[in-house]
VMD Tcl script that draws the C-alpha trace (Angstrom):
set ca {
  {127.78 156.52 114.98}
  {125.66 160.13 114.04}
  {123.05 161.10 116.83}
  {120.19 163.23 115.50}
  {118.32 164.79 118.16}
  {114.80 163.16 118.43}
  {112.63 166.80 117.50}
  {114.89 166.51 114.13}
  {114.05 163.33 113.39}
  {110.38 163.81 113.68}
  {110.39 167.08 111.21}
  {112.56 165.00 108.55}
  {110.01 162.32 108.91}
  {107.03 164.81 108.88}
  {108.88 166.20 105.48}
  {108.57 162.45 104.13}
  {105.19 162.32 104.73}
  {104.25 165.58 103.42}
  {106.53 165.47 100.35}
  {104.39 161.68 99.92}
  {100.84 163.73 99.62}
  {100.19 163.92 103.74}
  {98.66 167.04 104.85}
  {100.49 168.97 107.84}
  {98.56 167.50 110.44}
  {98.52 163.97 109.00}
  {102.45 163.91 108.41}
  {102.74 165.83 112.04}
  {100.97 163.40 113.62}
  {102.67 160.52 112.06}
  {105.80 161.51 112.86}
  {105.27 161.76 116.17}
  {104.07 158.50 116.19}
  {106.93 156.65 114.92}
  {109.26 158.85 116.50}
  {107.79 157.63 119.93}
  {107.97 154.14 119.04}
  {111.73 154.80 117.93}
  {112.40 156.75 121.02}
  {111.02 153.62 123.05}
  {113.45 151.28 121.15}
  {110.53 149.61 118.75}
  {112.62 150.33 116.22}
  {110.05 148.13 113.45}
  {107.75 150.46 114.29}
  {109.64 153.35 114.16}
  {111.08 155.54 111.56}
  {111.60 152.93 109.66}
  {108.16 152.68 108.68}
  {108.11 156.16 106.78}
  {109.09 154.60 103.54}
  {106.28 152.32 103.83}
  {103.65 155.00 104.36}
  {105.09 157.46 101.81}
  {104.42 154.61 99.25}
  {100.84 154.18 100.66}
  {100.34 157.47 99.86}
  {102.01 157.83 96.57}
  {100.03 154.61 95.50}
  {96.71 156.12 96.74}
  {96.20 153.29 99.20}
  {96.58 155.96 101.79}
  {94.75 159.45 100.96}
  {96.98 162.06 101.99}
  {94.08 164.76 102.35}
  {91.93 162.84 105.10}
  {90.76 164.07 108.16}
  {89.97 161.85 110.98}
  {86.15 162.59 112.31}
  {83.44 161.20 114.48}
  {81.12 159.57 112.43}
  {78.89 157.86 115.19}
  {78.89 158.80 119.00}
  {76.71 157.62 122.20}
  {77.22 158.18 125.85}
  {80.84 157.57 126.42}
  {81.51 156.16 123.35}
  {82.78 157.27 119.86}
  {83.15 156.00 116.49}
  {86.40 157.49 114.69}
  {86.89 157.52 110.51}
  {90.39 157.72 109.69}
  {88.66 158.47 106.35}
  {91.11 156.45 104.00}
  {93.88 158.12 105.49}
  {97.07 156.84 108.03}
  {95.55 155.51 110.80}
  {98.05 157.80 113.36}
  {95.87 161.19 113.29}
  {92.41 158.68 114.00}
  {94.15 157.52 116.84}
  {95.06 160.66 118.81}
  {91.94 161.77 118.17}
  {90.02 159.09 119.68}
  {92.44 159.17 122.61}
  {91.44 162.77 122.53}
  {88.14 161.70 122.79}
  {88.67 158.84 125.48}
  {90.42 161.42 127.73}
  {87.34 163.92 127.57}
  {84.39 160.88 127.63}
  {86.02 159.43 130.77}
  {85.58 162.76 132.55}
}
mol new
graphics top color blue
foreach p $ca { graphics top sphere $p radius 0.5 }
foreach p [lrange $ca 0 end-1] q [lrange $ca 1 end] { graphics top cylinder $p $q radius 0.2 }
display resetview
């Protein structure tokens, strides 16, 4: 059986993405993602997955030009707008966000 090493896998994933539409930091952020979730053994949510997404994107149900941003905030709390875009960069940033709030 081939072993890739796991930083390779998440650039030829990331090259999916991008060559789907994803911006860099979309298709980064993705990758790592799903690389993770291979890396774990959750292989259905894995790599396997970048098919799926690269045809959300091609198809326009994903828009590969979004940026995640805070569209409502209060106290601790933020609202984050994936924008139309894959949910993956939304989430780090509102761990981001979770991480800095709880301080």
């Amino acid at each position: 059986m081939a072993h890739i090493y796991l930083d390779e896998l998440q650039l030829l994933a990331a090259a999916g993405l991008a060559a789907a539409g994803a911006n860099p930091a979309m298709a980064a952020s993705t990758a790592r993602a799903l690389v993770y979730a291979e890396s774990q053994g959750l292989g259905s949510h894995g790599v396997s997955r970048v098919p799926f997404y690269a045809g959300h994107l091609r198809a326009g149900r994903a828009i590969g030009s979004a940026v995640p941003s805070i569209v409502h905030e209060r106290g601790g709390a933020a609202l984050i707008d994936a924008g139309s875009g894959l949910a993956f960069p939304a989430c780090a940033l509102a761990a981001e966000q979770a991480t800095a709030r709880a301080r």
